[in-house]
N, CA and C of each residue as an Amber inpcrd file, in Angstrom:
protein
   261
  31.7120000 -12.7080000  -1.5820000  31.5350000 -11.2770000  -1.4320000
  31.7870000 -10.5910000  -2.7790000  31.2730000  -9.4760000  -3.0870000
  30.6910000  -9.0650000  -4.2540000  32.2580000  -8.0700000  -4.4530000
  32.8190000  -8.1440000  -5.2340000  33.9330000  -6.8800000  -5.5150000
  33.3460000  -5.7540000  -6.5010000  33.0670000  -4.6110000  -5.8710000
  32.6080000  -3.8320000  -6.9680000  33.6060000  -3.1970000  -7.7860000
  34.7550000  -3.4410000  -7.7030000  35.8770000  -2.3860000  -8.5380000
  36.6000000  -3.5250000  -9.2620000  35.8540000  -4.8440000  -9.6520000
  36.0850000  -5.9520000 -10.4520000  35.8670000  -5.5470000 -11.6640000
  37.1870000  -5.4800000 -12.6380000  36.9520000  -5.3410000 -13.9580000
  35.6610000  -5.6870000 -14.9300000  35.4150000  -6.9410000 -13.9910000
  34.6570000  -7.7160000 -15.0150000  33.2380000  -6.9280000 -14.5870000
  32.9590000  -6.7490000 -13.1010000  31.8590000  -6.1750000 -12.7540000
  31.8530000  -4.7910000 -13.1750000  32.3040000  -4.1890000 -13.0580000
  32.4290000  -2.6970000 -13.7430000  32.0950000  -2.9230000 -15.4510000
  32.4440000  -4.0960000 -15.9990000  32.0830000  -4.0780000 -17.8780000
  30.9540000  -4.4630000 -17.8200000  30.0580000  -5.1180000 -16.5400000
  28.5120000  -5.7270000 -16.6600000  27.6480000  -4.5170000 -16.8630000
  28.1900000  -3.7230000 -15.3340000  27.1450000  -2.9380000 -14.6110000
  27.3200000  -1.6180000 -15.9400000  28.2270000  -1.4790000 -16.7520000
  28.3590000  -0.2860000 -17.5920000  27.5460000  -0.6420000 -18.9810000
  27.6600000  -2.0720000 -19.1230000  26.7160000  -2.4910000 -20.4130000
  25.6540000  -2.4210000 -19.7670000  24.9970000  -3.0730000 -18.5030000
  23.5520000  -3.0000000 -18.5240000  23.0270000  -1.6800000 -18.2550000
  24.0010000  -0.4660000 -18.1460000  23.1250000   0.9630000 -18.3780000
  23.3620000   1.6230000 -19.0770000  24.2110000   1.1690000 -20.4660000
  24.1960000   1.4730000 -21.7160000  22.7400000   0.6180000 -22.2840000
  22.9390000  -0.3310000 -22.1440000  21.7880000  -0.8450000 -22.7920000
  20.2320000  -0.3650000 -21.9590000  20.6060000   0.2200000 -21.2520000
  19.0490000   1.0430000 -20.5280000  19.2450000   2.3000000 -20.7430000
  20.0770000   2.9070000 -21.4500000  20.3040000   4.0610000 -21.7670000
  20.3460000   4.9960000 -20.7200000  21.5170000   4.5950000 -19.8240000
  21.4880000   5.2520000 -18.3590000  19.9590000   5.9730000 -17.8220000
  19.1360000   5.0280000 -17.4680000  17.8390000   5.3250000 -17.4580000
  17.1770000   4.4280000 -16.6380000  16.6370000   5.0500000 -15.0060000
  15.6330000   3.5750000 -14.7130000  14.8540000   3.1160000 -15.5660000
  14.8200000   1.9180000 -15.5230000  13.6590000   1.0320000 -16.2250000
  12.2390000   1.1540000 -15.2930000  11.8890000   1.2660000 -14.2850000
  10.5240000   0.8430000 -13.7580000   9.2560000   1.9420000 -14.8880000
   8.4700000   1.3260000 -14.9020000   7.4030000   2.2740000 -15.6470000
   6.9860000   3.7320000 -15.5180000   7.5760000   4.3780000 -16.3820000
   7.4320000   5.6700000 -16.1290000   8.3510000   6.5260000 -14.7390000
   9.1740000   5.9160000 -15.2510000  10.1800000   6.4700000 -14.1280000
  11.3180000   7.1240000 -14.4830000  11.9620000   6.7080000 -15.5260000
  13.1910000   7.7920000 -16.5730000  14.3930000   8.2670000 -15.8070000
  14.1360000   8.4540000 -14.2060000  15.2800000   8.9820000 -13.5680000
  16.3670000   8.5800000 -13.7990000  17.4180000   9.6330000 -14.0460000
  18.4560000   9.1850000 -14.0920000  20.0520000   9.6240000 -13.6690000
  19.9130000   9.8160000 -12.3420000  20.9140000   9.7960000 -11.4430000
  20.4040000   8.7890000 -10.1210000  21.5080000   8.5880000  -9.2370000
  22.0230000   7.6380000  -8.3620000  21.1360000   6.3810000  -8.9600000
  21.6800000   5.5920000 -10.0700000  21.1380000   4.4930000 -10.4190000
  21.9450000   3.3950000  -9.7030000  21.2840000   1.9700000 -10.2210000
  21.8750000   0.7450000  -9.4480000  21.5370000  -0.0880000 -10.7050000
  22.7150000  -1.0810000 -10.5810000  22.6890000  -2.1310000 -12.0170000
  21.9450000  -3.4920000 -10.9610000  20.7270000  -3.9060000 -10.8570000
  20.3930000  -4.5460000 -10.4800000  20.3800000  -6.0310000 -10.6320000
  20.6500000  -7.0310000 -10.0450000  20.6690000  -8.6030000 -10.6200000
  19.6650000  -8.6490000 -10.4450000  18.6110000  -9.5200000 -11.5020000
  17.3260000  -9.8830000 -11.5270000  17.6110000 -11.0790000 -10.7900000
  18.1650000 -12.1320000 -11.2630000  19.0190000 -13.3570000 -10.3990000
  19.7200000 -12.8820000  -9.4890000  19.5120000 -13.4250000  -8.1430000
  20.3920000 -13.2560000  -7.0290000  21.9330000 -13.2960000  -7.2880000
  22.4380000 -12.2700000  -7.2930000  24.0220000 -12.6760000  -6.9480000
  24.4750000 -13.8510000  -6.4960000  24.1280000 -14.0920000  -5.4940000
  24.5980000 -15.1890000  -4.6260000  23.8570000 -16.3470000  -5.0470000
  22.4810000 -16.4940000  -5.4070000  21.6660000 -17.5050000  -5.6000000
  22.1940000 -18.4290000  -7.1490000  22.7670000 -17.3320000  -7.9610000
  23.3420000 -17.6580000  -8.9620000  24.8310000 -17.2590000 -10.1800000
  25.5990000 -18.0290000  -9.3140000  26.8460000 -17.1100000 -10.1610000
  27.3790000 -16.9430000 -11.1680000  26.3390000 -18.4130000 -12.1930000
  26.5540000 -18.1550000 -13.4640000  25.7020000 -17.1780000 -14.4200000
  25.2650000 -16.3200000 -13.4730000  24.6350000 -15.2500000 -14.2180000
  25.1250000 -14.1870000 -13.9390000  25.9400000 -14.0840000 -13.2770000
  26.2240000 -12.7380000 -12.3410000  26.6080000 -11.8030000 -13.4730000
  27.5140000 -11.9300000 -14.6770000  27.7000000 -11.0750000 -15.5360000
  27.3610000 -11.3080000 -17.1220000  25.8170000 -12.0240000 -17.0550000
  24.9690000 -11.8340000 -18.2290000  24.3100000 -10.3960000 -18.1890000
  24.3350000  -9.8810000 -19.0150000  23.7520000  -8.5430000 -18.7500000
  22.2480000  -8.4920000 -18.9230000  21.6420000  -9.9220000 -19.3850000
  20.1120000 -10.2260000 -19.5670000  19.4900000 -10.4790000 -18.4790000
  20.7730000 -10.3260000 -17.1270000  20.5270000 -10.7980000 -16.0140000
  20.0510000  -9.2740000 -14.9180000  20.5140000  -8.4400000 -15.6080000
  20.6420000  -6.9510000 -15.3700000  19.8040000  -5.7570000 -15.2240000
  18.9530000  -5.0320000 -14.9020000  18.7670000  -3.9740000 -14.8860000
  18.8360000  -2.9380000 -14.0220000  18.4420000  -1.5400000 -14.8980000
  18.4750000  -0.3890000 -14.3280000  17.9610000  -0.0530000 -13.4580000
  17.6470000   0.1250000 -12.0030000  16.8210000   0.7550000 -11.5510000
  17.6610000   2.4600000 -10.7130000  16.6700000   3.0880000 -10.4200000
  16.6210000   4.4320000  -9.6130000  17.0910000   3.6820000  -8.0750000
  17.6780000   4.6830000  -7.4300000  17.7520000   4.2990000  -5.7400000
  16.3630000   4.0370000  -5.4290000  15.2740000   4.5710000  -5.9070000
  14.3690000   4.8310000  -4.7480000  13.6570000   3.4190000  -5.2830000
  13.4350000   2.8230000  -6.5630000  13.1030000   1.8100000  -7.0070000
  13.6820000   0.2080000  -6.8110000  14.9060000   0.5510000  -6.4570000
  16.0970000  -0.7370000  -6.1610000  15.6680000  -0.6040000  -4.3750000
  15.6680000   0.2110000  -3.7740000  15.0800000   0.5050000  -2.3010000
  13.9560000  -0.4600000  -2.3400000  13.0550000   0.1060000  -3.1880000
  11.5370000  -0.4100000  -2.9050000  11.5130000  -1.8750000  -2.6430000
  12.0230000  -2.4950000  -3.8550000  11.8110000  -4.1660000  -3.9680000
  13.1630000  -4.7590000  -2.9890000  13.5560000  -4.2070000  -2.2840000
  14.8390000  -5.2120000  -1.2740000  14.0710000  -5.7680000  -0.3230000
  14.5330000  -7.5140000  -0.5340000  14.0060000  -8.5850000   0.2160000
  12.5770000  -8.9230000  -0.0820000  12.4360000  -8.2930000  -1.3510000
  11.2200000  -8.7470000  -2.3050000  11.5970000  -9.4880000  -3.4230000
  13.1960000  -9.1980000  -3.5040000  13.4940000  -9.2960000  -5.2850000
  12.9370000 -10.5360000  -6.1710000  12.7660000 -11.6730000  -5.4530000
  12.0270000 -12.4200000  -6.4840000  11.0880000 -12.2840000  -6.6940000
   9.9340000 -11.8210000  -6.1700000   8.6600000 -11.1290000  -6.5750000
   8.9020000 -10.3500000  -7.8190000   9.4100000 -10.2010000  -8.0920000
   9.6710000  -9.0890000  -9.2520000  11.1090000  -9.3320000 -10.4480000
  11.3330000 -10.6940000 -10.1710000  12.1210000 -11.0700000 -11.2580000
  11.3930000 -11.7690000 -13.0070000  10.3080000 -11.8310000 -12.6240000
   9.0360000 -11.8220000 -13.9770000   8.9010000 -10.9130000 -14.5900000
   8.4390000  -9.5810000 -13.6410000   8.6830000  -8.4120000 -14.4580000
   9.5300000  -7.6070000 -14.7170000  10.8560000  -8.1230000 -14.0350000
  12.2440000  -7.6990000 -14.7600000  12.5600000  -8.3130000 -16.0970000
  12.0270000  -9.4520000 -16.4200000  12.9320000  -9.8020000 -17.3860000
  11.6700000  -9.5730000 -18.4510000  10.4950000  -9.5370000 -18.1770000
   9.6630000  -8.9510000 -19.1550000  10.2980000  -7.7640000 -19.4450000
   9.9240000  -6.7680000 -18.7990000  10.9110000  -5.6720000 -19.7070000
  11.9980000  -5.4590000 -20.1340000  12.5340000  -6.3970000 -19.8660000
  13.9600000  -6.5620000 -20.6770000  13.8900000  -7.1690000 -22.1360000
  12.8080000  -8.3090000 -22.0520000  12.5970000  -8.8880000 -23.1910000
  12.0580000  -8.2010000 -24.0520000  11.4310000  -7.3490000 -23.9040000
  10.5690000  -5.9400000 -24.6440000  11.4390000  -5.2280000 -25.2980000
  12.7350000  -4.9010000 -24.4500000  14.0880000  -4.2480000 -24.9410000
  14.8380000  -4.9420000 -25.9880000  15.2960000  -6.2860000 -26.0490000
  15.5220000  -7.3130000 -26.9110000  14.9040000  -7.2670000 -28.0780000
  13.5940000  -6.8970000 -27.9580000  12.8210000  -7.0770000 -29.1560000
  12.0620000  -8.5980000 -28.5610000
């Protein structure tokens, strides 16, 4: 079970929306209130990623809504745009 008031989770979820510049990532979307630090990798599916922040992004509620119980469908083009961000 996921602790959200985990030190360590609180230093992930705050780098991966510094590094999105408190900003959804989906295309043309910029919103930026009620965001979600999203695992591109399943939480559960993988726990040695859980606090890579390459593992991470920004999305909007209404965008983190959209893809639930889709999420691997869309872990290609999570980490494409992340890699874009990387350089």
């Amino acid at each position: 079970m996921r602790n959200y008031k985990d030190p360590q989770y609180i230093k992930w979820r705050k780098a991966v929306y510094t590094r999105d510049n408190f900003c959804c990532q989906w295309p043309n979307c910029n919103f930026r209130s009620k965001l979600n630090a999203h695992h591109i990798k399943k939480w559960s599916d993988y726990p040695g990623l859980r606090y890579n922040i390459d593992n991470g992004i920004t999305l909007c509620y209404q965008h983190h809504k959209m893809i639930k119980n889709m999420e691997t469908d869309y872990e290609y083009f999570f980490f494409k745009i992340i890699a874009n961000k990387n350089g």
